[in-house]
Residue frames relative to the residue before (quaternion, step in Angstrom):
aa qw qx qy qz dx dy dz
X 1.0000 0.0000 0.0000 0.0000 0.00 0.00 0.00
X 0.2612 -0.6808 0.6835 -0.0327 3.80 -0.91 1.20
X 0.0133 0.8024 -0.5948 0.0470 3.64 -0.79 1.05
X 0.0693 -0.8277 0.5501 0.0864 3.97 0.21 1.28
X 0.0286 0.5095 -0.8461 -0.1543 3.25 -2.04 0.03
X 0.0245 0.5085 -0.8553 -0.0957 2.65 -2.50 0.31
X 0.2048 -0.6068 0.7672 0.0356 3.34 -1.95 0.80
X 0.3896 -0.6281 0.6239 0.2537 3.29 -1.48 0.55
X 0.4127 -0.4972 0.6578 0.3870 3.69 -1.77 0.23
X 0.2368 -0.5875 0.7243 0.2724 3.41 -1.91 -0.06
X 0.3350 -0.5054 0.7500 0.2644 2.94 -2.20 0.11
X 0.2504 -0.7390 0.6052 0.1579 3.44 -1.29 0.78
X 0.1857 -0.8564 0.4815 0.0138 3.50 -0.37 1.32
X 0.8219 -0.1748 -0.0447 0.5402 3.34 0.94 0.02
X 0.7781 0.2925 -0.2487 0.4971 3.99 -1.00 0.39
X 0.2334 0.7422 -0.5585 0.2878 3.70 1.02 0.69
X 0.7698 0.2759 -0.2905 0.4969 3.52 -0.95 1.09
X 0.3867 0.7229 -0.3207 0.4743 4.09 1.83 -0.22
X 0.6751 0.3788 -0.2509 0.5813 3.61 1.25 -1.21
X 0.7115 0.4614 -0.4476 0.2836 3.82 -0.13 0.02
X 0.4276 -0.5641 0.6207 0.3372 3.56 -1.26 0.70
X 0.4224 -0.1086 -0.8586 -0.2696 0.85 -2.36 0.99
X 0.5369 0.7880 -0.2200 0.2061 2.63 2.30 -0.54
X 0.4718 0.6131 -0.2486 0.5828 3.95 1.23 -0.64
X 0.7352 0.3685 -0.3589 0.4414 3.60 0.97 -0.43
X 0.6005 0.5701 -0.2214 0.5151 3.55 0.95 -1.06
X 0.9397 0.0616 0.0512 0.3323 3.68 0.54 -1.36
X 0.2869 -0.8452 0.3381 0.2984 2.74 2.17 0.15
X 0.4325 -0.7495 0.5012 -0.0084 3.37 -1.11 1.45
X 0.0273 -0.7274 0.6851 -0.0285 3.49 -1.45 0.49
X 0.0565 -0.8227 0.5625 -0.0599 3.33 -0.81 1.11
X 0.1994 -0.7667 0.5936 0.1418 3.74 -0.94 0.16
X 0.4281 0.7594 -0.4898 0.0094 3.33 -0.65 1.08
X 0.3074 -0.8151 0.4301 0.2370 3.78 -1.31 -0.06
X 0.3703 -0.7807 0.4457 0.2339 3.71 -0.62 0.78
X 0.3722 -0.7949 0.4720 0.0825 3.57 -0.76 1.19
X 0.5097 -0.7030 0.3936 0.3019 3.42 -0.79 -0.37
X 0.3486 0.5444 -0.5754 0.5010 3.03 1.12 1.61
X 0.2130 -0.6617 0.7187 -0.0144 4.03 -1.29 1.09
X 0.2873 -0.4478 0.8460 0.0362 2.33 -2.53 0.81
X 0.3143 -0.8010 0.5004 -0.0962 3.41 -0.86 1.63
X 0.1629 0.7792 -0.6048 -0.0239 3.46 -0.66 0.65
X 0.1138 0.7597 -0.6298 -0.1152 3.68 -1.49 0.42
X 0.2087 -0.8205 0.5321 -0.0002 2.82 -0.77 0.74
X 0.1432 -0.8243 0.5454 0.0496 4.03 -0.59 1.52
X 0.2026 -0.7224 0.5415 0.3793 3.89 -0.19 0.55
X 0.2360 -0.6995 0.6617 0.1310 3.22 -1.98 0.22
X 0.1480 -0.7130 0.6308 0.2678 3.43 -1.19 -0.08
X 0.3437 0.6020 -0.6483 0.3150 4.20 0.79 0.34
X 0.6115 -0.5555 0.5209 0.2147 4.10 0.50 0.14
X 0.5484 0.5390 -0.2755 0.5769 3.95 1.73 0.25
X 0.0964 -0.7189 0.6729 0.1451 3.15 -1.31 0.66
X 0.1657 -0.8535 0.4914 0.0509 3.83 -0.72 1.00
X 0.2790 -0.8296 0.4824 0.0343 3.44 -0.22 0.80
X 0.1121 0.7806 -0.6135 0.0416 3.79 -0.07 0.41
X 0.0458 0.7126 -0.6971 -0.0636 3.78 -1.18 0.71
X 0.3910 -0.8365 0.3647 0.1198 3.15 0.08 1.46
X 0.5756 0.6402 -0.2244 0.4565 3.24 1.21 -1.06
X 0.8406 0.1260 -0.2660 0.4547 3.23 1.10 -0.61
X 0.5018 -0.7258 0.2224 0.4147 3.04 1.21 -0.16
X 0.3186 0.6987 -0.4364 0.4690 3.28 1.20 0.79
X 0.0147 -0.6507 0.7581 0.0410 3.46 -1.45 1.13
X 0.0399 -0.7000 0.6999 0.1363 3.45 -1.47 0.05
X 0.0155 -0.8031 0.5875 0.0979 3.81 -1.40 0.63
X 0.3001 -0.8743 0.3583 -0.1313 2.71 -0.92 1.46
X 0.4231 -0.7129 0.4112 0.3790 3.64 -0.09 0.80
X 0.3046 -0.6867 0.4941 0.4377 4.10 -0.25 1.04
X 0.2053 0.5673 -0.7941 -0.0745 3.90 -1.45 0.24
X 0.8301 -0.4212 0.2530 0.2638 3.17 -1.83 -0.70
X 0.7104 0.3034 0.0275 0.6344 3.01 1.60 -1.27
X 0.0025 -0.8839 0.4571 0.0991 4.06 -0.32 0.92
X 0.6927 -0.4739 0.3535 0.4130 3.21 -0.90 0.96
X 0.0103 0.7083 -0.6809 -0.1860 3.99 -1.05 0.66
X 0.1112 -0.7857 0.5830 -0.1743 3.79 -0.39 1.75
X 0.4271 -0.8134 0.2604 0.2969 3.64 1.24 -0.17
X 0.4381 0.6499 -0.3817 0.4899 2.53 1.81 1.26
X 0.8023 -0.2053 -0.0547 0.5578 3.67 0.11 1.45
X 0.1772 0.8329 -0.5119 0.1128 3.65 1.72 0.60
X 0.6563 0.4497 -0.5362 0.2821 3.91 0.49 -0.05
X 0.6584 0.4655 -0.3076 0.5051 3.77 0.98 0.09
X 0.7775 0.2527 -0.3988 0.4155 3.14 0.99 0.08
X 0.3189 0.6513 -0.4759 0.4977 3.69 1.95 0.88
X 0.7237 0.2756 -0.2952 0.5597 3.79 0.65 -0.76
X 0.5673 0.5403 -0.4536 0.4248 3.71 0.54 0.19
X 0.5580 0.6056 -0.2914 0.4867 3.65 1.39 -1.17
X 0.8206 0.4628 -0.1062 0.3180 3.21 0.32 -1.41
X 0.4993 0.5930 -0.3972 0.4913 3.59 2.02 -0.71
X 0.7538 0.3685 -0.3510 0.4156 3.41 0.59 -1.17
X 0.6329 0.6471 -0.3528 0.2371 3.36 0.45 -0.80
X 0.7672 0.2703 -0.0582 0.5787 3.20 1.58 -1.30
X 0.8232 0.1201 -0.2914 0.4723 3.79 1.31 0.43
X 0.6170 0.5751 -0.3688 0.3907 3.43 0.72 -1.13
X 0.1901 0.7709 -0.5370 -0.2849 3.39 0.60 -2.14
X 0.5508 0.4590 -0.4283 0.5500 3.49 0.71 1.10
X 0.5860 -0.5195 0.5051 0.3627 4.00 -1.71 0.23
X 0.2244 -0.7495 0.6004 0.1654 3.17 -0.94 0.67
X 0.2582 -0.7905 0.5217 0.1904 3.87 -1.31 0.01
X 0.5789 0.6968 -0.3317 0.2634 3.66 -0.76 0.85
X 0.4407 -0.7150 0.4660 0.2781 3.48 -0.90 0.31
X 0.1355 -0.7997 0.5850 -0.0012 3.35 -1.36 1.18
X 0.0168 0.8489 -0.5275 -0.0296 3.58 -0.88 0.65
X 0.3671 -0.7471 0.5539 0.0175 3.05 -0.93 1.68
X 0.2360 0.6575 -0.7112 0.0786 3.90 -1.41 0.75
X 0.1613 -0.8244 0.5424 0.0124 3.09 -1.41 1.04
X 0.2173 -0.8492 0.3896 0.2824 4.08 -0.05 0.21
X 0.7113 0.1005 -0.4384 0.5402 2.71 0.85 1.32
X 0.6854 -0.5982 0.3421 0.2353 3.04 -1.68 0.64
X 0.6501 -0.5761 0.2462 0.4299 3.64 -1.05 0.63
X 0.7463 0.3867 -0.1447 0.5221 3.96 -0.58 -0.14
X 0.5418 0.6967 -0.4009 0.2456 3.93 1.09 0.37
X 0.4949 -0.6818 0.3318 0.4245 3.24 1.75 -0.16
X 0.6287 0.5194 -0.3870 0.4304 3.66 1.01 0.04
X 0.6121 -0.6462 0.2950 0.3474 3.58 1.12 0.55
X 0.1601 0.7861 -0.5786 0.1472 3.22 1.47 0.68
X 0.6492 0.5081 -0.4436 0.3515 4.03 0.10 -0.76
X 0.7358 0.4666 -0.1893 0.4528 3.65 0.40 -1.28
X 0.6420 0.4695 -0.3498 0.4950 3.28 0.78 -0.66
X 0.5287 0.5366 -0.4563 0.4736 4.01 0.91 -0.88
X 0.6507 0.5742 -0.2286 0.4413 3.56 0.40 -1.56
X 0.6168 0.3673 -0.4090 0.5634 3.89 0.69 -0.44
X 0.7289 0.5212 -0.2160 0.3878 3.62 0.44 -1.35
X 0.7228 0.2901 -0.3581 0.5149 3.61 0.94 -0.18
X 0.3709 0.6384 -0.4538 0.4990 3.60 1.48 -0.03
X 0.8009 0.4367 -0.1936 0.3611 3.38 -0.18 -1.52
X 0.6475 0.4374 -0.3797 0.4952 3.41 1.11 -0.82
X 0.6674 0.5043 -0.1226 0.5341 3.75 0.61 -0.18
X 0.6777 0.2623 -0.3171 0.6094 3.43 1.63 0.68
X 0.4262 0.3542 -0.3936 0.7335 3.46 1.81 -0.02
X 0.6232 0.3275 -0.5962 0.3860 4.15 -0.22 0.49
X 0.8672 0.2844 -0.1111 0.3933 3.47 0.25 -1.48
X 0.4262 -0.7170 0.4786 0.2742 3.29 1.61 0.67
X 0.1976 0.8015 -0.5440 0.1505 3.60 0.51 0.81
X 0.3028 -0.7172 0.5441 0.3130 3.96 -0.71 0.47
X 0.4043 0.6526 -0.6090 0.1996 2.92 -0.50 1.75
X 0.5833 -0.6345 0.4622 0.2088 3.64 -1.07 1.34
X 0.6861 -0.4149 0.4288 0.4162 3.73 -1.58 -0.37
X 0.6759 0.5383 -0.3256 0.3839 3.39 1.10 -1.05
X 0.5427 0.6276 -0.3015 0.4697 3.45 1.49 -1.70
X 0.7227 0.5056 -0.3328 0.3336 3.28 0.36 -1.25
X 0.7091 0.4531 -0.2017 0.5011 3.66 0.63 -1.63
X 0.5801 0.6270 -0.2879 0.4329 3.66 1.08 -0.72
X 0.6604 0.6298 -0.1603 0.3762 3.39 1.26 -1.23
X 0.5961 0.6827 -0.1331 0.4010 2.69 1.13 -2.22
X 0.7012 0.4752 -0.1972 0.4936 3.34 0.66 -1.60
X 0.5500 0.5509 -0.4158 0.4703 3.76 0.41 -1.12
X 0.8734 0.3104 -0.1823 0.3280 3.63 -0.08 -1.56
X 0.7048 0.3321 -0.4386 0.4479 3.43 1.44 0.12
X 0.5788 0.6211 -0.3164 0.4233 3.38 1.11 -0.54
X 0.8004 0.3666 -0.1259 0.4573 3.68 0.66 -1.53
X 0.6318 0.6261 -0.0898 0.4480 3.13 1.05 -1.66
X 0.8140 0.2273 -0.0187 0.5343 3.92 0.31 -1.57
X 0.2887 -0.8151 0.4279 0.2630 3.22 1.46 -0.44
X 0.0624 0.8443 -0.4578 0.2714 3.75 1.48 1.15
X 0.1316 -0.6669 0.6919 0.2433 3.47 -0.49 0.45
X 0.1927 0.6691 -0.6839 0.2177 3.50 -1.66 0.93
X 0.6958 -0.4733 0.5191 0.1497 2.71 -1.80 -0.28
X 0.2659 -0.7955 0.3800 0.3900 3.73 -0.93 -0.29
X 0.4395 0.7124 -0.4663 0.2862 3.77 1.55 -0.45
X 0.5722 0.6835 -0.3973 0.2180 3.66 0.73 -0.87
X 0.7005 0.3700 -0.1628 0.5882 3.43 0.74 -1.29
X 0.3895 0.6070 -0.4410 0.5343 3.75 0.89 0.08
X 0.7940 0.3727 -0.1255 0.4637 3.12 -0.21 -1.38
X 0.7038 0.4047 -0.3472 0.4694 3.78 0.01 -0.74
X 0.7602 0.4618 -0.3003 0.3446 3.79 0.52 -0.91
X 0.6612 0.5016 -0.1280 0.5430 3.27 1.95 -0.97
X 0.4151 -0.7269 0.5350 0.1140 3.54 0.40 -0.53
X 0.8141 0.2794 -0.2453 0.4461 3.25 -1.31 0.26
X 0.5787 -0.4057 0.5102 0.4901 3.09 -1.90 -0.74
X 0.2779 0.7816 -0.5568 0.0434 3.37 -1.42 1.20
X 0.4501 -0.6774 0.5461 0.2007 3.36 -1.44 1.29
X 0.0418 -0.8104 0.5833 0.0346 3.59 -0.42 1.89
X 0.1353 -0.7818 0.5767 0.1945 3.23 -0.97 0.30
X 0.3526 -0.7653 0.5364 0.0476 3.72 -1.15 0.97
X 0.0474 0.8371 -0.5343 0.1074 3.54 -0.63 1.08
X 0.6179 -0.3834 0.4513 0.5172 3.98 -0.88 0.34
X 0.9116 -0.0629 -0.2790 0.2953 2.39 -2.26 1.25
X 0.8633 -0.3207 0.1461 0.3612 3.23 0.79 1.62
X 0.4154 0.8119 -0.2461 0.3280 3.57 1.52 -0.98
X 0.2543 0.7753 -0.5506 0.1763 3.97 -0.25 1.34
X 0.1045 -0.8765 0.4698 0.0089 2.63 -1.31 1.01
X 0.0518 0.8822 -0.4666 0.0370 3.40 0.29 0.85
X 0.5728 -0.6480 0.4818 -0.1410 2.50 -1.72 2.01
X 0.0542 -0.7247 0.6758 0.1232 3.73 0.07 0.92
X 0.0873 -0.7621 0.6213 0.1600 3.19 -1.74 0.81
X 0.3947 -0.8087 0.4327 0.0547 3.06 -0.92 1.17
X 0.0693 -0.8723 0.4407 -0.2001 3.17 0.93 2.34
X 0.4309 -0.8056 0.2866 0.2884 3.40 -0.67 0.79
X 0.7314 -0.4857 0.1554 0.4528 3.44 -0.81 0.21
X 0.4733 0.5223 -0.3307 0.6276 3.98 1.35 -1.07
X 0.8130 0.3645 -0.3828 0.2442 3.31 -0.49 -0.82
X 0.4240 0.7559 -0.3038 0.3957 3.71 1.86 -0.98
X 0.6724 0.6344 -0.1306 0.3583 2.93 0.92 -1.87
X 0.6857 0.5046 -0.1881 0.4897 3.08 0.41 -1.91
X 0.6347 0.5527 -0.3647 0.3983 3.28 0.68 -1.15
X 0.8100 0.4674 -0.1335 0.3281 3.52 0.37 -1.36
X 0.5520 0.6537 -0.2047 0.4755 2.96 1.98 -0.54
X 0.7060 0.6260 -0.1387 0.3007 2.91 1.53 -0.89
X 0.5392 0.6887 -0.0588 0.4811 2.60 1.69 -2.30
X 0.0049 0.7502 -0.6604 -0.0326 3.76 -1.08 0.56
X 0.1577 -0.7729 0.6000 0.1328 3.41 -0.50 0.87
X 0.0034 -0.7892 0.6057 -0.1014 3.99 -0.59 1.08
X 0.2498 -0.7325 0.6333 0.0003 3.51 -0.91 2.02
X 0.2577 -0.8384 0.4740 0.0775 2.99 -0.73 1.67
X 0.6576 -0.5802 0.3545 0.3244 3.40 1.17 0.74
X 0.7441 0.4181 -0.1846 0.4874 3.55 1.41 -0.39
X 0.1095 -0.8119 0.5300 0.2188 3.65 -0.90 0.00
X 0.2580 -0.8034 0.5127 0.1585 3.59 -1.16 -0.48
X 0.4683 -0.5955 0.5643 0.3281 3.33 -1.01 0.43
X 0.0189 0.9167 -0.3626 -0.1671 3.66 -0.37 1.00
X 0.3096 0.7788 -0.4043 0.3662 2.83 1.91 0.85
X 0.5214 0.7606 -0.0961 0.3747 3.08 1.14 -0.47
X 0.6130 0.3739 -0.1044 0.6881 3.02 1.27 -1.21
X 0.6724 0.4731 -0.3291 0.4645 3.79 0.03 -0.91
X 0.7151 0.3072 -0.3789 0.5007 3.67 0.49 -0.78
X 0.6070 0.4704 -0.4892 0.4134 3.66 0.48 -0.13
X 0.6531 0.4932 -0.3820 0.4292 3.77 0.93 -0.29
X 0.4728 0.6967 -0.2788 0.4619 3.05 1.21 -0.99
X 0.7249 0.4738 -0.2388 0.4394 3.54 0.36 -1.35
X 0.4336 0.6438 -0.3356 0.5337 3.49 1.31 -1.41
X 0.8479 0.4239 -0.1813 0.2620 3.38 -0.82 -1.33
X 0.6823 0.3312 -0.1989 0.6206 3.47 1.33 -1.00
X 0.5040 0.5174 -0.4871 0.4908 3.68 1.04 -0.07
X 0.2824 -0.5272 0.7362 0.3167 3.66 0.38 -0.85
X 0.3384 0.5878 -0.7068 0.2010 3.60 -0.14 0.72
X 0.3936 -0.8439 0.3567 0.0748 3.53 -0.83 0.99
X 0.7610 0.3367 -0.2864 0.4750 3.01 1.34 -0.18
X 0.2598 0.6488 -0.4955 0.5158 3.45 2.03 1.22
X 0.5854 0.7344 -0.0885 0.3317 2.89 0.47 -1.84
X 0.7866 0.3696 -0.1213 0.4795 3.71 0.67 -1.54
X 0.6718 0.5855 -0.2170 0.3983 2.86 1.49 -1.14
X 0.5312 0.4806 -0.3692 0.5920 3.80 1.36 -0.69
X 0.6348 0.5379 -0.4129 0.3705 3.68 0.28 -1.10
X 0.7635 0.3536 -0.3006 0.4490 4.08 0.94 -0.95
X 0.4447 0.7195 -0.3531 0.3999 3.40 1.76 -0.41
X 0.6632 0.4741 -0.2519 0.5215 3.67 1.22 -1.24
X 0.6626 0.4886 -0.4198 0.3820 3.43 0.58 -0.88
X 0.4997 0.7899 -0.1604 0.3171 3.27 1.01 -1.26
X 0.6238 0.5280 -0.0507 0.5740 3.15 1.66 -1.55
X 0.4745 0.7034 -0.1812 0.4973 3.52 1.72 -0.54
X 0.7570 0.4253 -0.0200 0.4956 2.83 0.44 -1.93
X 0.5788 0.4865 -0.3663 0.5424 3.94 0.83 -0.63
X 0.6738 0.5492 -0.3614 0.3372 3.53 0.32 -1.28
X 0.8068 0.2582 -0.1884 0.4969 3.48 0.71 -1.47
X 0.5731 0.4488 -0.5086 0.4597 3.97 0.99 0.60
X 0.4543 0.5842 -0.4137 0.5303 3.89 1.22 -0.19
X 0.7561 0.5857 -0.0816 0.2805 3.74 0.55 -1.51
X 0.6751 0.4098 -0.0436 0.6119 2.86 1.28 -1.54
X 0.5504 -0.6145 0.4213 0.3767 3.88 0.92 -0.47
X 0.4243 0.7643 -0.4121 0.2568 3.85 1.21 -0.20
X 0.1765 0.8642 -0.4536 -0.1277 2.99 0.79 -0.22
X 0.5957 0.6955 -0.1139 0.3852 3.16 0.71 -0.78
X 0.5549 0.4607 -0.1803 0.6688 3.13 2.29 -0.12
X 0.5935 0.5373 -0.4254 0.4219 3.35 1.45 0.20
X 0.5693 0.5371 -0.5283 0.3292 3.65 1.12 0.14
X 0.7445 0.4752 -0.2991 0.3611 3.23 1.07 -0.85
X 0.5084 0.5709 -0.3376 0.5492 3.32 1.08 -0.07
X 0.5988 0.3881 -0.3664 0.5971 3.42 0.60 -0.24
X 0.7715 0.4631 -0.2761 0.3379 3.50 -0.04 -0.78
X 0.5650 0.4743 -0.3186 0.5952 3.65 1.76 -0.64
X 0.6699 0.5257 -0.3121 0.4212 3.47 0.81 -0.51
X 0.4819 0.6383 -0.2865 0.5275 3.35 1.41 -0.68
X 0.7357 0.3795 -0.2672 0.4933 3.63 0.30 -1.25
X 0.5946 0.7002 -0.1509 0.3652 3.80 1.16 -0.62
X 0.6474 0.5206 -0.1281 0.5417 3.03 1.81 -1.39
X 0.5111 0.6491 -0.3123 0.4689 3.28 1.33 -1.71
X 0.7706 0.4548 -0.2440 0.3739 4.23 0.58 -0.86
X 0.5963 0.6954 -0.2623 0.3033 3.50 1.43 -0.03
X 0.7002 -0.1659 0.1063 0.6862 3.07 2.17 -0.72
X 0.6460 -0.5841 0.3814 0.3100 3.33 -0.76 0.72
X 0.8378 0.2672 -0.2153 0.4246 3.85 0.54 -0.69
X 0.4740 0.6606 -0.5087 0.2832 3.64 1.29 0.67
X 0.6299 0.3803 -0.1974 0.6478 3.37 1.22 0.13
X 0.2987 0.7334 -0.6082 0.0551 4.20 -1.31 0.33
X 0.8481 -0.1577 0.0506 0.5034 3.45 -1.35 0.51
X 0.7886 0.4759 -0.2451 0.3024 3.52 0.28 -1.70
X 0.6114 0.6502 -0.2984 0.3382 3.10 1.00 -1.59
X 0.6047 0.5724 -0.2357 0.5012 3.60 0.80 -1.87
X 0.7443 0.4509 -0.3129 0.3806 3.12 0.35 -1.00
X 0.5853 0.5535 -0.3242 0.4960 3.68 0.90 -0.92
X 0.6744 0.5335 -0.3105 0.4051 3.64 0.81 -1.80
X 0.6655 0.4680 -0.2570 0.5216 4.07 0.65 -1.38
X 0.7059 0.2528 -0.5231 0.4051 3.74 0.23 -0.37
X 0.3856 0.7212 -0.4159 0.3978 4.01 1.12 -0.66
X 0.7944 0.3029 -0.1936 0.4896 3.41 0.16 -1.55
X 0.6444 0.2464 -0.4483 0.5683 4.37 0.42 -0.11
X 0.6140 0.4580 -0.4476 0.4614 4.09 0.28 0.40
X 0.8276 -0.3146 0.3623 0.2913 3.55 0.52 0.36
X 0.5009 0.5837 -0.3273 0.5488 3.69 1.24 -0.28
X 0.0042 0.6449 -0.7097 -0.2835 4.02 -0.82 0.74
X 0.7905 0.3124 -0.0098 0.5268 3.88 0.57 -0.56
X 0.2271 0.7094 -0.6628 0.0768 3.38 -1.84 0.63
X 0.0108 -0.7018 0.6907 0.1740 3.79 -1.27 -0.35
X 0.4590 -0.6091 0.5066 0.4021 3.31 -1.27 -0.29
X 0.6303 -0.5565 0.4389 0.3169 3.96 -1.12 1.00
X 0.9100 0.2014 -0.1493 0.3303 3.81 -0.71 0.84
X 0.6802 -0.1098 0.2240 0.6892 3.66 -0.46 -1.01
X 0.5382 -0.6133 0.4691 0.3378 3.88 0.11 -1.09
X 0.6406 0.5298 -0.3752 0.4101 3.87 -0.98 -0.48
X 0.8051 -0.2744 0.0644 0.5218 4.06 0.83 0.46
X 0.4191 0.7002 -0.4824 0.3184 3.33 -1.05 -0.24
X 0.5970 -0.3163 0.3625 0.6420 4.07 -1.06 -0.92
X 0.1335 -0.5875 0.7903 0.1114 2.67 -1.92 0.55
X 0.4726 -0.7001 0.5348 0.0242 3.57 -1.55 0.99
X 0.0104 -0.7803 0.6230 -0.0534 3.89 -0.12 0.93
X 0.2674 -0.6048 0.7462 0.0768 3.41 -1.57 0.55
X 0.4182 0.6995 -0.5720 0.0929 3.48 -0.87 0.79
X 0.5383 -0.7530 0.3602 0.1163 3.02 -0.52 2.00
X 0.7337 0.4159 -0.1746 0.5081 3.98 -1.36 0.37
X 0.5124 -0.4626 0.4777 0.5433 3.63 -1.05 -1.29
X 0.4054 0.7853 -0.4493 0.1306 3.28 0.59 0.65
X 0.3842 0.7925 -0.2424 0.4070 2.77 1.92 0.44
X 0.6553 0.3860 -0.3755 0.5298 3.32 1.03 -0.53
X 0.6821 0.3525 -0.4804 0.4239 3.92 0.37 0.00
X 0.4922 0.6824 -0.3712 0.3927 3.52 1.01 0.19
X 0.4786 0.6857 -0.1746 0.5198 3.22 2.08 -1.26
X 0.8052 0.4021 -0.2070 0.3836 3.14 0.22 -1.57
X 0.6486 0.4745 -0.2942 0.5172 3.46 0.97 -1.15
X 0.6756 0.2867 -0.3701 0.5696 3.81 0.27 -0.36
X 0.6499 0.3103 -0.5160 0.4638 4.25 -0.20 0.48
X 0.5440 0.5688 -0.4763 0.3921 3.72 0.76 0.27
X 0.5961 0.5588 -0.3090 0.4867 3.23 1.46 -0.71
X 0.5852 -0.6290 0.4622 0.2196 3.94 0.79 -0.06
X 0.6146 0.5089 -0.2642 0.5417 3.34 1.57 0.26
X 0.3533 -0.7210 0.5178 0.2952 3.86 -0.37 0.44
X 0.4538 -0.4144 0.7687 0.1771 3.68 -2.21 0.88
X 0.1364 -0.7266 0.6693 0.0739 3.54 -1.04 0.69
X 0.3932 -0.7636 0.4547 0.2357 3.40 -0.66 0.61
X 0.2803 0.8936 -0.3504 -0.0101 4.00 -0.37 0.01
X 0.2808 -0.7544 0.5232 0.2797 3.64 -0.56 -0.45
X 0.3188 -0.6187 0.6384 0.3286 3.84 -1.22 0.68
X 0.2034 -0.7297 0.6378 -0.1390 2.72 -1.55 1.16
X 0.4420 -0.7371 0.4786 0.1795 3.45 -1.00 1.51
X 0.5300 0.7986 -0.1920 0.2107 3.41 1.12 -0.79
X 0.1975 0.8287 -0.5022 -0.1486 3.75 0.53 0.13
X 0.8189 0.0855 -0.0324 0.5666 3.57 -1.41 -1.25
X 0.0508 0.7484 -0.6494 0.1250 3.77 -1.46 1.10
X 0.1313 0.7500 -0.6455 0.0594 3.49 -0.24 1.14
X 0.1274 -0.8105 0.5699 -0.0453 3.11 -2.07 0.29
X 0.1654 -0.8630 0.4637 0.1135 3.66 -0.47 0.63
X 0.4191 -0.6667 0.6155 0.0313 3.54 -1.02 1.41
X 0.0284 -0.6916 0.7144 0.1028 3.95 -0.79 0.69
């Protein structure tokens, strides 16, 4: 027996950084985003040799492991063995046996929620084994527990939202954890356009995005005020996408991105640095009206609007830079498991 998951990644289009405490508690958050056709993969083969194997293919790294109940979290493939910790703990209450492999298409620290989204995908593959009763919310709800509470990850909460759900959705983020997420039912032209529009560009770099978040974090419980304001126009922002996505404007999504951009840049000092600017200013004289960078900030994808066919000279000028246009599609699809006899 062969037990698969896949999750999609998301693009965060507007209110990115709305879903983290403390802020989302105090002022409650609101976030726009869509999931693409790039996955985090899980399979998962039982055994009965009394071992639990781990493979992350992506990097190449196995580990084997005597099977018990509770595994060591040493920071060696600890997000599979955080949702492994937590199955027994909270259903099985017994060791389990078998071999799991992990692959993501993109790389850790890129800003497209590659971590969280793994963490849904090895969840899910492991609720389509033990046939566990557990909804979209449970799931995304979980996810978060075992990286947030559990691994003690700094992050956000849209991520696991977004992989388990799919599609384009306006989520919104309230105290004690409280989300709500809003499928929007965008037509099909307008999807398009959208996607047509949207460039996704790997800057060859990553980041530690813990880093950034605790510096917001700090912001927020400082009462620093001109953090503070700056999430507060971020959420609205998240507003303002929804009903130019809806209504068909597209074309209002560069500039909205791009105000939101200047917004983000005020949340912490290291979501933005030399390179980035640089990448963003040749974007905007190439045909870009708008962009931000995908996630917490400091490297990873970066996101361009450019309206018409002005996209392909937008192409060219950003592959001079030594970084790569990914190619994709938005995608309604979220958490999807399956079993092979």
């Amino acid at each position: 027996m062969i037990i698969r998951s896949k999750a999609p990644l998301r693009i965060g289009l507007a209110g990115g950084g709305t879903d983290v405490s403390p802020f989302s508690d105090i002022y409650g958050g609101a976030i726009l985003n869509v999931t693409i056709t790039l996955y985090a993969y899980a399979t998962i083969r039982p055994t009965n040799d009394n071992k639990i194997t781990i493979n992350a293919i992506d990097r190449n790294t196995q580990i084997v492991l005597d099977s018990k109940e509770q595994l060591e979290i040493d920071g060696y493939l600890d997000l599979v063995k955080g949702v492994y910790n937590r199955i027994v703990k909270d259903f099985v209450k017994e060791k389990l046996s078998f071999e799991i492999s992990t692959y993501v298409d993109a790389p850790p620290g890129s800003g497209l929620g590659s971590s969280s989204t793994l963490v849904v995908a090895i969840l899910g593959a492991f609720v389509e084994w033990l046939k566990l009763p557990l909804g979209e919310y449970d799931i995304a709800h979980l996810a978060y527990k075992i990286e947030r509470e559990d691994l003690k990850m700094a992050g956000g909460k849209q991520d696991q939202y977004a992989a388990t759900f799919g599609g384009v959705n306006y989520m919104e983020f309230y105290d004690h954890n409280k989300v709500i997420v809003n499928p929007l039912r965008v037509k099909n032209e307008f999807l398009n356009e959208l996607e047509h529009n949207l460039i996704l560009f790997y800057t060859e770099t990553s980041r530690l995005s813990s880093e950034i978040i605790q510096e917001q974090t700090d912001n927020v419980v400082s009462k620093k005020e001109k953090s503070i304001e700056a999430m507060l126009q971020l959420k609205q922002q998240s507003v303002l996408m929804k009903e130019a996505i809806l209504k068909g404007s597209i074309d209002d999504v560069g500039k909205i991105l791009h105000d939101g951009w200047q917004y983000k840049k005020q949340m912490a000092d290291k979501i933005s640095n030399e390179q980035i600017d640089k990448i963003y200013q040749l974007a905007m004289e190439n045909g870009a009206t708008g962009g931000k960078i995908s996630g917490a900030g400091g490297g990873g994808f970066m996101i361009f609007y450019a309206p018409y066919i002005l996209k392909y000279d937008l192409i060219k000028s950003l592959n001079q830079l030594g970084g790569k246009v990914l190619n994709y599609n938005i995608t309604n699809q979220g958490l999807t498991t399956w079993t092979i006899f």
